[in-house]
C-alpha positions as protocol buffer text, in pm:
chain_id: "A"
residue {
  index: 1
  type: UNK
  ca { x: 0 y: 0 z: 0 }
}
residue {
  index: 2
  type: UNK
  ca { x: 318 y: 206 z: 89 }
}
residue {
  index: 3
  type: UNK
  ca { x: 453 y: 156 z: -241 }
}
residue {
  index: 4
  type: UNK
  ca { x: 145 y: 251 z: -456 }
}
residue {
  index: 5
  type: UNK
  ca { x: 111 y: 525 z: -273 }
}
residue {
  index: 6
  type: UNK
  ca { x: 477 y: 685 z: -362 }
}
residue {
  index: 7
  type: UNK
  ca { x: 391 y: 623 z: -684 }
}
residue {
  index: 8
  type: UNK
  ca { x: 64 y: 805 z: -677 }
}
residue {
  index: 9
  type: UNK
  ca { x: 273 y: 1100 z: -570 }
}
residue {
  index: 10
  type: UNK
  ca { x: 547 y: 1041 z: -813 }
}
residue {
  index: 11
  type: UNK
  ca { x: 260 y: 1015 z: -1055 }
}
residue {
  index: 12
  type: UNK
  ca { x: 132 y: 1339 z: -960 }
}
residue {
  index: 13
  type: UNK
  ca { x: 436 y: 1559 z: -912 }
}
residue {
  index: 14
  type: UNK
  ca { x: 539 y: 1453 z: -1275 }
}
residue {
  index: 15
  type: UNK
  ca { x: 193 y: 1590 z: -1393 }
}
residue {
  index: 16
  type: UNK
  ca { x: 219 y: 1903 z: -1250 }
}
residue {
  index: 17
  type: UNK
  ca { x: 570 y: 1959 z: -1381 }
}
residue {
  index: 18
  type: UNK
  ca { x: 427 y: 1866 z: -1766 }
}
residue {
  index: 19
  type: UNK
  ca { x: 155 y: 2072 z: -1690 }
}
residue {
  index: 20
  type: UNK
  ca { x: 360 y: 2409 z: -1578 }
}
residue {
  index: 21
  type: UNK
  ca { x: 637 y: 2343 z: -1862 }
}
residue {
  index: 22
  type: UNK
  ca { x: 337 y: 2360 z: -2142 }
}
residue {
  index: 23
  type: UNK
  ca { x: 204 y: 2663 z: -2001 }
}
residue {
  index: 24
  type: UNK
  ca { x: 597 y: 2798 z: -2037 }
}
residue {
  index: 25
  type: UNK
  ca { x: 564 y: 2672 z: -2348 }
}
residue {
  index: 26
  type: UNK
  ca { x: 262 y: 2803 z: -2469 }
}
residue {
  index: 27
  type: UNK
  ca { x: 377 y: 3159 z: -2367 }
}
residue {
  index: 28
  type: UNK
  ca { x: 700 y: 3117 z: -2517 }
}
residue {
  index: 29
  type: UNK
  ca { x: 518 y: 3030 z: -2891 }
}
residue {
  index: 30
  type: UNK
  ca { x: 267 y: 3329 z: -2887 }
}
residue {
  index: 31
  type: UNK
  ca { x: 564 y: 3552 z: -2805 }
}
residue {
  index: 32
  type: UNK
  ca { x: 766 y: 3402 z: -3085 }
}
residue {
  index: 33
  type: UNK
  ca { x: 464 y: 3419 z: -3341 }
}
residue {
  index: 34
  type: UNK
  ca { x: 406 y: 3816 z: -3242 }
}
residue {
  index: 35
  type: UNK
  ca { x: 773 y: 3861 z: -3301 }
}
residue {
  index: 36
  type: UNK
  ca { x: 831 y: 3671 z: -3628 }
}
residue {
  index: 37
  type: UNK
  ca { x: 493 y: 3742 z: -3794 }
}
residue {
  index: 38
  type: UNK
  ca { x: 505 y: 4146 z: -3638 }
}
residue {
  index: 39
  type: UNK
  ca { x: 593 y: 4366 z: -3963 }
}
residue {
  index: 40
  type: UNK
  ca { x: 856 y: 4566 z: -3783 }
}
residue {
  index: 41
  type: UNK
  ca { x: 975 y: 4268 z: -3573 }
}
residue {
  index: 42
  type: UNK
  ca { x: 1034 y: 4030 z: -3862 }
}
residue {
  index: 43
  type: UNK
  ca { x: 1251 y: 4290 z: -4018 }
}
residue {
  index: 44
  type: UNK
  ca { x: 1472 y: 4337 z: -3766 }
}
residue {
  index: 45
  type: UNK
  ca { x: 1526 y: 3968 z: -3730 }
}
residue {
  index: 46
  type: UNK
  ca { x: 1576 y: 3952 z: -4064 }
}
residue {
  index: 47
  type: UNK
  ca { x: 1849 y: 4177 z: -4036 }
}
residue {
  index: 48
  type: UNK
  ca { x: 2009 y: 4007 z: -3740 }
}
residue {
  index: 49
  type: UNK
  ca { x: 2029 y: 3661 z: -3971 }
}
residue {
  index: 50
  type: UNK
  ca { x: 2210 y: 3816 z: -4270 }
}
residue {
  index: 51
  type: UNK
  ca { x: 2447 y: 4006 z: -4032 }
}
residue {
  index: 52
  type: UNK
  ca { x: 2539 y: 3646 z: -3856 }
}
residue {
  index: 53
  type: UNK
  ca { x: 2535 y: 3467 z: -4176 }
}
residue {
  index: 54
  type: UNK
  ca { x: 2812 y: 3720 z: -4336 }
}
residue {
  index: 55
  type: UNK
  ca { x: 3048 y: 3755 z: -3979 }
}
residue {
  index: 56
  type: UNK
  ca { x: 3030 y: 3377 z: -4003 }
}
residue {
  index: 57
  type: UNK
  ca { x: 3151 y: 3333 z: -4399 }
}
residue {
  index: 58
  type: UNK
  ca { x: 3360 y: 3658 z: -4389 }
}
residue {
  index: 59
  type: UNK
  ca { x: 3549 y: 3523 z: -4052 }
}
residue {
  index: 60
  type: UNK
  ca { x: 3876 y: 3420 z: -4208 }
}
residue {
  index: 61
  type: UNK
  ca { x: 3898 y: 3709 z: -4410 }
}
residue {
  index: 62
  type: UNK
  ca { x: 3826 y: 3963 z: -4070 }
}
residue {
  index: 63
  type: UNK
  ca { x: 4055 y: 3759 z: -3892 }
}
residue {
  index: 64
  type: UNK
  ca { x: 4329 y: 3798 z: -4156 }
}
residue {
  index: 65
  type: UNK
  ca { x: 4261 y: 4194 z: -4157 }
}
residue {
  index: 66
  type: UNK
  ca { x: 4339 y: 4209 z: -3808 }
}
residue {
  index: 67
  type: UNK
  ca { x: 4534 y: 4000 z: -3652 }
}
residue {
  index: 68
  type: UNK
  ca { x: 4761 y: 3882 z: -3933 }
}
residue {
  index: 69
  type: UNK
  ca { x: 4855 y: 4167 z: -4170 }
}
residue {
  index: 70
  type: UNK
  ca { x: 5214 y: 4180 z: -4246 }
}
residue {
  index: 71
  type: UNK
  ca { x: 5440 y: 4425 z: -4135 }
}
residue {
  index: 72
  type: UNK
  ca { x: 5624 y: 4692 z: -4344 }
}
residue {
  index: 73
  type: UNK
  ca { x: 5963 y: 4751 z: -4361 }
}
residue {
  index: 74
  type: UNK
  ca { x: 6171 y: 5049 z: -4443 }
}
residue {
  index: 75
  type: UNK
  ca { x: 6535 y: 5113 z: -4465 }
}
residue {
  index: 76
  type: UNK
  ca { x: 6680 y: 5426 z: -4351 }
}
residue {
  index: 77
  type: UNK
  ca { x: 7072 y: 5482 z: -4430 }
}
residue {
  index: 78
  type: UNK
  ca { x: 7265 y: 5748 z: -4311 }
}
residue {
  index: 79
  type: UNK
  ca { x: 7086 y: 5865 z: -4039 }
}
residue {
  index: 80
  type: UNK
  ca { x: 7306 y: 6189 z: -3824 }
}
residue {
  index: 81
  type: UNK
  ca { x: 7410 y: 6116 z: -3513 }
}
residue {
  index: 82
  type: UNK
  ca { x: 7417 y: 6383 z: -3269 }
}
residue {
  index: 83
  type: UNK
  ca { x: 7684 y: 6369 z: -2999 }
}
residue {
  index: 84
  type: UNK
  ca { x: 7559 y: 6510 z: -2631 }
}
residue {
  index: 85
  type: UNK
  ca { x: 7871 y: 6578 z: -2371 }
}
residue {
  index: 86
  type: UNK
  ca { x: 8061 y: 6842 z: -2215 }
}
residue {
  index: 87
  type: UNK
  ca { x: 8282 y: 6887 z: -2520 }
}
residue {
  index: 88
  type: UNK
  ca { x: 8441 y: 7192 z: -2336 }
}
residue {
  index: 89
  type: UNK
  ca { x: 8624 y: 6925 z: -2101 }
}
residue {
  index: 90
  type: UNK
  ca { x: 8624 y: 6644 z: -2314 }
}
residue {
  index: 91
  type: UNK
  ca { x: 8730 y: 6547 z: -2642 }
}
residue {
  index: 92
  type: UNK
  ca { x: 8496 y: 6239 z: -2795 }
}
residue {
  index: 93
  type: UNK
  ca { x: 8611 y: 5975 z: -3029 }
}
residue {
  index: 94
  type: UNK
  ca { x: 8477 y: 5689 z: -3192 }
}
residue {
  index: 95
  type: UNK
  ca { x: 8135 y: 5792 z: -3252 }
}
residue {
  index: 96
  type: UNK
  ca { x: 8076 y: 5784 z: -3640 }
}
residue {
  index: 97
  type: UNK
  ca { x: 7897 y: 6115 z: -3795 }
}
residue {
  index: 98
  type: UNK
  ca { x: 7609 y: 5835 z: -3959 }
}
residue {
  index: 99
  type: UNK
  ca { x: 7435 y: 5508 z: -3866 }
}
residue {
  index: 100
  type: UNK
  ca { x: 7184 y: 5339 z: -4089 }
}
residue {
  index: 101
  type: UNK
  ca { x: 6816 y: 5274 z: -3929 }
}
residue {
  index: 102
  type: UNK
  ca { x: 6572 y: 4973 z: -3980 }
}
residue {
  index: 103
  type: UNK
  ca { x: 6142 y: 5062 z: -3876 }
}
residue {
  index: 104
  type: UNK
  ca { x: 5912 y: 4789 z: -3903 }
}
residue {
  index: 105
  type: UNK
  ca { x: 5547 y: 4844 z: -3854 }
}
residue {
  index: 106
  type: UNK
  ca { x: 5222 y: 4895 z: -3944 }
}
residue {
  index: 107
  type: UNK
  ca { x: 5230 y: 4946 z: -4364 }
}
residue {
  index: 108
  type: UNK
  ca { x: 5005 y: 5279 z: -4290 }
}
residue {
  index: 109
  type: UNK
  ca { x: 5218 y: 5390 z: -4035 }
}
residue {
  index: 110
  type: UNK
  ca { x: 5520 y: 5313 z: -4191 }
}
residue {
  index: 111
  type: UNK
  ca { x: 5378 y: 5528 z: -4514 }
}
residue {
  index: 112
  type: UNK
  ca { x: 5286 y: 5832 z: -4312 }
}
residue {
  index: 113
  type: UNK
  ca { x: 5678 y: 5847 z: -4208 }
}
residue {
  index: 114
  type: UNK
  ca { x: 5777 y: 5838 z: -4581 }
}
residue {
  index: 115
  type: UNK
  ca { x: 5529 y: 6117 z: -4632 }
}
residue {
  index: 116
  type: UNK
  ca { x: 5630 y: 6338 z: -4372 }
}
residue {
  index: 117
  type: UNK
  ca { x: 5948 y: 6550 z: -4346 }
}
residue {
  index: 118
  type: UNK
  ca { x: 6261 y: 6302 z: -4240 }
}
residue {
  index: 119
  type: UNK
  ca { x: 6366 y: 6457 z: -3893 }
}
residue {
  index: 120
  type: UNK
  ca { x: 6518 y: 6096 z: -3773 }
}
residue {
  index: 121
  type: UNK
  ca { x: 6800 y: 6182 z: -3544 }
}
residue {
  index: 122
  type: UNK
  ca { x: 7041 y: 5896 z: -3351 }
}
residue {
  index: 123
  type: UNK
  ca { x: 7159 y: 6052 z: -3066 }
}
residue {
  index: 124
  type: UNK
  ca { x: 7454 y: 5957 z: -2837 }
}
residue {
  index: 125
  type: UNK
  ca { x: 7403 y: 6073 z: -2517 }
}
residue {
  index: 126
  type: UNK
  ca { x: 7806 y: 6091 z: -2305 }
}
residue {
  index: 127
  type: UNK
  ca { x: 7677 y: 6370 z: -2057 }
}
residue {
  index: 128
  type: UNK
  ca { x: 7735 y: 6077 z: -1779 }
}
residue {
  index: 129
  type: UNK
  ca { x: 8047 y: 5913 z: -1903 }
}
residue {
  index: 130
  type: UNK
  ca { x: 8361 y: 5960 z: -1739 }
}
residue {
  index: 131
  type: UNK
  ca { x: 8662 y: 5962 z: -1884 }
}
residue {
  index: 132
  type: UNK
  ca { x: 8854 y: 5697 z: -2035 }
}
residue {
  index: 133
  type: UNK
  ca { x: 8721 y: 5412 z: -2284 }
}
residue {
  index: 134
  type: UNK
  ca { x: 8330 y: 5356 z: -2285 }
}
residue {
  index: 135
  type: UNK
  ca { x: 8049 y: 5166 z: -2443 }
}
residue {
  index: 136
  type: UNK
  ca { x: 7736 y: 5413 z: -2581 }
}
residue {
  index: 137
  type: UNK
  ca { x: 7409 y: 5243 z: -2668 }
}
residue {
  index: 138
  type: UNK
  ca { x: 7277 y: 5510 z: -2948 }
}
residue {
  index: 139
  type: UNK
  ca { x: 6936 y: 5662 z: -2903 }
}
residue {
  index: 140
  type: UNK
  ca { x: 6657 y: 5677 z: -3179 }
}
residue {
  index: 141
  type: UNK
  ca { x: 6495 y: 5985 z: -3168 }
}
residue {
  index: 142
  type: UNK
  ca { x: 6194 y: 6139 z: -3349 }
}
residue {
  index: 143
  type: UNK
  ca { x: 6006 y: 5785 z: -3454 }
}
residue {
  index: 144
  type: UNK
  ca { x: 5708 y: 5743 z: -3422 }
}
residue {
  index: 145
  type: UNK
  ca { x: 5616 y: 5524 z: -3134 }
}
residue {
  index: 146
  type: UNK
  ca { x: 5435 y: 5210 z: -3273 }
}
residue {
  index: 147
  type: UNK
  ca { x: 5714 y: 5154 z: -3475 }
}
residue {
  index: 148
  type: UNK
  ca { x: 6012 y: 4940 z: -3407 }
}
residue {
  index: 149
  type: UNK
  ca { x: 6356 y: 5055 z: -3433 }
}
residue {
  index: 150
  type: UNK
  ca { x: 6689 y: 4883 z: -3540 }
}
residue {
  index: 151
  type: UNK
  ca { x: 7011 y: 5076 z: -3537 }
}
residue {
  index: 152
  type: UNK
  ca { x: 7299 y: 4945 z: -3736 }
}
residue {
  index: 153
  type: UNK
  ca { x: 7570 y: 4981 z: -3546 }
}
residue {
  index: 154
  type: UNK
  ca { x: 7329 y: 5011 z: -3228 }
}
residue {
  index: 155
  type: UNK
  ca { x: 7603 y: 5013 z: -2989 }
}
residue {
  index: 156
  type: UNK
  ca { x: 7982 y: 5208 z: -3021 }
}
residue {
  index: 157
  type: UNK
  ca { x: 8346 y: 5203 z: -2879 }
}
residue {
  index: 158
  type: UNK
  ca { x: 8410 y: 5580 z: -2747 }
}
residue {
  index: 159
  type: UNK
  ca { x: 8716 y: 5749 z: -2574 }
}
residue {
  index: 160
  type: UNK
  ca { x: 8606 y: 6036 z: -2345 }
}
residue {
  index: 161
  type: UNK
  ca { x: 8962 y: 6244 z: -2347 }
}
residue {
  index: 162
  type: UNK
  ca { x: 9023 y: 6517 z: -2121 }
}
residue {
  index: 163
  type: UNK
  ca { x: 9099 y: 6823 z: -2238 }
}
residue {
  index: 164
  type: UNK
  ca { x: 9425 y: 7019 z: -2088 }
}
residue {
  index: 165
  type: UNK
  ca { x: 9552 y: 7410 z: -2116 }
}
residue {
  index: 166
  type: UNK
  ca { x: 9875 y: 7505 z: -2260 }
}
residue {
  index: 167
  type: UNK
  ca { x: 10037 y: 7809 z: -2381 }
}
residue {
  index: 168
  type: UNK
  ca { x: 10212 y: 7812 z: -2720 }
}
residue {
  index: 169
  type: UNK
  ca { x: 10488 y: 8139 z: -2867 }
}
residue {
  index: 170
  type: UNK
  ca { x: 10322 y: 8272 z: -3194 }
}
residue {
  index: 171
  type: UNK
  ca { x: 10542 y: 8306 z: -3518 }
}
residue {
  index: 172
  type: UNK
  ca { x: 10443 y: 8553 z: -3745 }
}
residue {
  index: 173
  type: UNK
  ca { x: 10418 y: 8384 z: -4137 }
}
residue {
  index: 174
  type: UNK
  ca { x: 10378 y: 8524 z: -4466 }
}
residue {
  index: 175
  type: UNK
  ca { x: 10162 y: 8440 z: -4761 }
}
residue {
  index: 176
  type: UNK
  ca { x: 10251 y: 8629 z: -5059 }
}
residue {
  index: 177
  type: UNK
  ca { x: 9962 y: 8679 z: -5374 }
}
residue {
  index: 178
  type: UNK
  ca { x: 10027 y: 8609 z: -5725 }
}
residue {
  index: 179
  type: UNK
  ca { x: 10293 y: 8869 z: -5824 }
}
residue {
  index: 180
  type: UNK
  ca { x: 10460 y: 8925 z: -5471 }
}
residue {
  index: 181
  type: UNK
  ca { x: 10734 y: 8828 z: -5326 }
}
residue {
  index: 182
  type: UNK
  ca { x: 10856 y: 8792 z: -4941 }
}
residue {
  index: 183
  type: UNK
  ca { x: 11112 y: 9025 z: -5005 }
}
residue {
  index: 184
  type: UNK
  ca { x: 10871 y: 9287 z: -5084 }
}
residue {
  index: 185
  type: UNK
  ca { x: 10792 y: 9338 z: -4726 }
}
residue {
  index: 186
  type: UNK
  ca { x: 10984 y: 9475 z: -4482 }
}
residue {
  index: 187
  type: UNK
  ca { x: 10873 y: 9343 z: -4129 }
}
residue {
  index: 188
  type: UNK
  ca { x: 10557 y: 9232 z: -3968 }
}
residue {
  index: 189
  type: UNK
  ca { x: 10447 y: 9299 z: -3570 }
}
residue {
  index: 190
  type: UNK
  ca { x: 10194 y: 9180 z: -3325 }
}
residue {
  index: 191
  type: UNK
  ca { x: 10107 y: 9277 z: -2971 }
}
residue {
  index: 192
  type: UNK
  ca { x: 9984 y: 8918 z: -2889 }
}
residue {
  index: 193
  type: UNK
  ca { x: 10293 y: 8736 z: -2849 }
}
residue {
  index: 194
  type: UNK
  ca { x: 10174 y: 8385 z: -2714 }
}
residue {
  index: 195
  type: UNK
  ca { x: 9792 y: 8168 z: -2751 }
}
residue {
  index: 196
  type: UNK
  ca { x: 9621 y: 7939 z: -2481 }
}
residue {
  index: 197
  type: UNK
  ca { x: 9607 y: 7621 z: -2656 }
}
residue {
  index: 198
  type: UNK
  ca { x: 9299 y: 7351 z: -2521 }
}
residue {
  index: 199
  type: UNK
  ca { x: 9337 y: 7003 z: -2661 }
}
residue {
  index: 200
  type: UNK
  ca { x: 9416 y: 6635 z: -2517 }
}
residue {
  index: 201
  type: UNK
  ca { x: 9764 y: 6559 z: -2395 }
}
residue {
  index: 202
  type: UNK
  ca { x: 9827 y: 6361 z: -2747 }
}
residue {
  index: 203
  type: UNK
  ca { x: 9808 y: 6672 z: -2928 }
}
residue {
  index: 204
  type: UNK
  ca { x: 9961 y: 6908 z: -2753 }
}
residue {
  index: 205
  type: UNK
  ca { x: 10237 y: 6696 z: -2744 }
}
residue {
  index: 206
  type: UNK
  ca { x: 10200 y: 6718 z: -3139 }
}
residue {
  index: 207
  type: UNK
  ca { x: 10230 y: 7056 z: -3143 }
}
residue {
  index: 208
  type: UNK
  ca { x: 10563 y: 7189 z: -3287 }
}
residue {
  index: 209
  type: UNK
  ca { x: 10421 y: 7577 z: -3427 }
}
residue {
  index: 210
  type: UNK
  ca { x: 10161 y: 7822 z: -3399 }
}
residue {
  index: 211
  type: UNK
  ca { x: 10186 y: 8030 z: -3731 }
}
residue {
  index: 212
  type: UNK
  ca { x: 9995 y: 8339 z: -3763 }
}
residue {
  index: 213
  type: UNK
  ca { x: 9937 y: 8316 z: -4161 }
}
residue {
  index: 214
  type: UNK
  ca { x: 9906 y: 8653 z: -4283 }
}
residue {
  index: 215
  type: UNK
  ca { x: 9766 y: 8707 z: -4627 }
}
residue {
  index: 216
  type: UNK
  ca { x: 9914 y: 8973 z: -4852 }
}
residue {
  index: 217
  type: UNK
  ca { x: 9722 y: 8898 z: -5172 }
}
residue {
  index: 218
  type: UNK
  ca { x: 9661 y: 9273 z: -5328 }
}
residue {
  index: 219
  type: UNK
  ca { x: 9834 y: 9467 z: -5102 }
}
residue {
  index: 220
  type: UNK
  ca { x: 10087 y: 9738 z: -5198 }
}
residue {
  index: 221
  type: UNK
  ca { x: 10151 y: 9955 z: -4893 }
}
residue {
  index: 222
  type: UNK
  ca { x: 10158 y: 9906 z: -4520 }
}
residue {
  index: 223
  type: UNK
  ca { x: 9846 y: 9795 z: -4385 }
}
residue {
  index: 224
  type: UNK
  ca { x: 9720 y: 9568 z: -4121 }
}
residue {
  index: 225
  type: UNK
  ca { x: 9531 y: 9236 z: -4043 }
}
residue {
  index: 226
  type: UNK
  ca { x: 9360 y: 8987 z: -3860 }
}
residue {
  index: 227
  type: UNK
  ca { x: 9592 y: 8695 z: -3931 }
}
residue {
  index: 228
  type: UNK
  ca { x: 9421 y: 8303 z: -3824 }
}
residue {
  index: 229
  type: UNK
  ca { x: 9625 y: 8106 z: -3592 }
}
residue {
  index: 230
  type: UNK
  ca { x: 9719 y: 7774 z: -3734 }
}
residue {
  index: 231
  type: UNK
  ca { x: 9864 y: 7460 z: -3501 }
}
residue {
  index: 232
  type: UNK
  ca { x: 10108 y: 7281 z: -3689 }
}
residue {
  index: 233
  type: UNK
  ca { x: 10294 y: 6901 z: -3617 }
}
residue {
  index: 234
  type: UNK
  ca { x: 10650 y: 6817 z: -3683 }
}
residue {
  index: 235
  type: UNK
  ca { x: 10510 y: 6688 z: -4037 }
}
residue {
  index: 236
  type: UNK
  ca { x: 10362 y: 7024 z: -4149 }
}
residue {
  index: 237
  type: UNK
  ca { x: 9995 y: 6834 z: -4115 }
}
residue {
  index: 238
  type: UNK
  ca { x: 9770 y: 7085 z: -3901 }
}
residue {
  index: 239
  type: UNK
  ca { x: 9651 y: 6972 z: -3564 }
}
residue {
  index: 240
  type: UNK
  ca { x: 9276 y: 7047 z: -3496 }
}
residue {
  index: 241
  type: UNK
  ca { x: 9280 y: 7205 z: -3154 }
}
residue {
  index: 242
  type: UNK
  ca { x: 9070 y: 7513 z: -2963 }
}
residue {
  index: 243
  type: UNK
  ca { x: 9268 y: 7843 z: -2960 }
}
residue {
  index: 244
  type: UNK
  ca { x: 9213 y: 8156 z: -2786 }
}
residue {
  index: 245
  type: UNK
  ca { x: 9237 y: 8382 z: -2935 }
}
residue {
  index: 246
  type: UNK
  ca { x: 9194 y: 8271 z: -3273 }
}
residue {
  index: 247
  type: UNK
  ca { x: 9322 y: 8544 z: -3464 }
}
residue {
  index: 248
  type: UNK
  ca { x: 9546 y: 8807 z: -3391 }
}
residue {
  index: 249
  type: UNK
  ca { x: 9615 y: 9153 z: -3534 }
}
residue {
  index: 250
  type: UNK
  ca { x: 9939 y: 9231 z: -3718 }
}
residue {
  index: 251
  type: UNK
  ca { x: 10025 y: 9541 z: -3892 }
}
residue {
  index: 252
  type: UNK
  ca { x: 10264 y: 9472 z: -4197 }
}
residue {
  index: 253
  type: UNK
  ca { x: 10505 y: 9761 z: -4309 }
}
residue {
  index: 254
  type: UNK
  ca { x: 10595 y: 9721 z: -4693 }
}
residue {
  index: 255
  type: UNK
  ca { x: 10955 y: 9747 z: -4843 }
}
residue {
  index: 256
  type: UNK
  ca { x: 10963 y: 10103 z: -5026 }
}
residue {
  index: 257
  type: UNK
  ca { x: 11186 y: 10210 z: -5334 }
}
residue {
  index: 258
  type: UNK
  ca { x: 11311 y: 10472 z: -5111 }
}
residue {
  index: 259
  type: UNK
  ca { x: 11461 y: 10181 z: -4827 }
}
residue {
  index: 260
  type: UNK
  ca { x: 11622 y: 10002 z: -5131 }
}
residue {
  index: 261
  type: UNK
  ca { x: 11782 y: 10251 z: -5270 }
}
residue {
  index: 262
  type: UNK
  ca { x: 11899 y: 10400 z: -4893 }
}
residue {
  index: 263
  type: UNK
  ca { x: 12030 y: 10024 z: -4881 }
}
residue {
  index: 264
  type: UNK
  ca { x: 12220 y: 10033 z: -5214 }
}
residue {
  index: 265
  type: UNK
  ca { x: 12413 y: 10325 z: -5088 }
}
């Protein structure tokens, strides 16, 4: 009796479940039918299916577009490199005036830097070096930043030299124009004597003259003139070195007919 009466309630509870699930059911199919037969509604729906149906065929191609384009690549040779340190204490070598540049990107992106004005720039940056022999990772500067940057050499050998003060006598030289001759004038004179030399220890060890060149290319009386200092080695090669001053003035007093003839007596 037990048993027939579990299944009575079984029996029972099952019915009431079918019962509440068609009524679900029911709702859920008049709803549907006012959607899908509603003028407006089936539109929209419409709409919605085509949409799916081209995501769904067009999927490789979308996926391609944007996650798998290729990137662009552009060669940039002989980019300037800009040197940064105290070049008043230091002298810097080993840094070459040029490196070439790789960018890889975005094709767009890489375009628009073709199309605009080339202001690439490799800098290397010393301001924290001290002296001696150092490595200097160069510096891209003025990329754009989505793209990716390959220097070529990205890395250089540099010798941060420091600069020392000496003072050098001056000698006074001629350079005679087309037509002249060093015997045409009769003595040359500066006030400034000596020149405060600023170079590394290796060249002003070079050093073996400081010529004040003085230029007397059209000139047929006494006159005067800034004459440039010029460093010279043992060789006669010109050593590149900071002078002060850089010029002096001389005054140059030509040979006259009168002193010749004075002389021939």
């Amino acid at each position: 009796m037990e048993a027939d009466a579990m299944d009575e309630k079984k029996k029972s509870w099952w019915e009431r479940v079918q019962k509440e699930f068609g009524i679900i059911f029911s709702k859920f199919s008049k709803l549907f039918d006012r959607i899908i037969y509603h003028k407006t509604s089936s539109i929209i729906v419409s709409l919605l299916a085509s949409i799916a149906i081209c995501v769904s065929v067009s999927f490789d191609d979308l996926r391609y577009t944007f996650f798998n384009s290729e990137a662009a690549t552009l060669n940039v040779p002989g980019v300037s490199v800009e040197v940064r340190a105290d070049t008043e204490k230091y002298e810097i070598t080993g840094v070459p005036s040029s490196v070439d540049m790789t960018l890889t990107g975005d094709p767009a992106d890489i375009q628009a830097f073709r199309n605009q004005s080339n202001s690439a720039l490799v800098i290397a940056d010393l301001r924290d070096f001290t002296s001696g022999k150092n490595v200097c990772m160069l510096q891209a500067s003025n990329i754009p930043s989505q793209l990716t940057v390959e220097l070529n050499p990205s890395s250089v050998n540099v010798d941060v030299i420091p600069k020392l003060n000496k003072t050098f006598p001056i000698q006074l030289s001629l350079m005679v124009g087309n037509g002249q001759k060093e015997s045409d004038f009769e003595s040359m004179n500066s006030m400034t004597k000596t020149v405060m030399v600023k170079a590394t220890q290796e060249k002003l060890n070079s050093i073996r003259m400081i010529n004040a060149i003085v230029d007397t290319t059209g000139q047929v009386g006494d006159f005067e003139t800034e004459a440039p200092l010029v460093a010279y080695d043992s060789s006669g090669n010109r050593v590149d070195v900071e002078m002060n001053p850089k010029t002096i003035r001389v005054s140059v007093k030509v040979k006259t007919q009168q002193n010749d003839a004075n002389k021939g007596d």
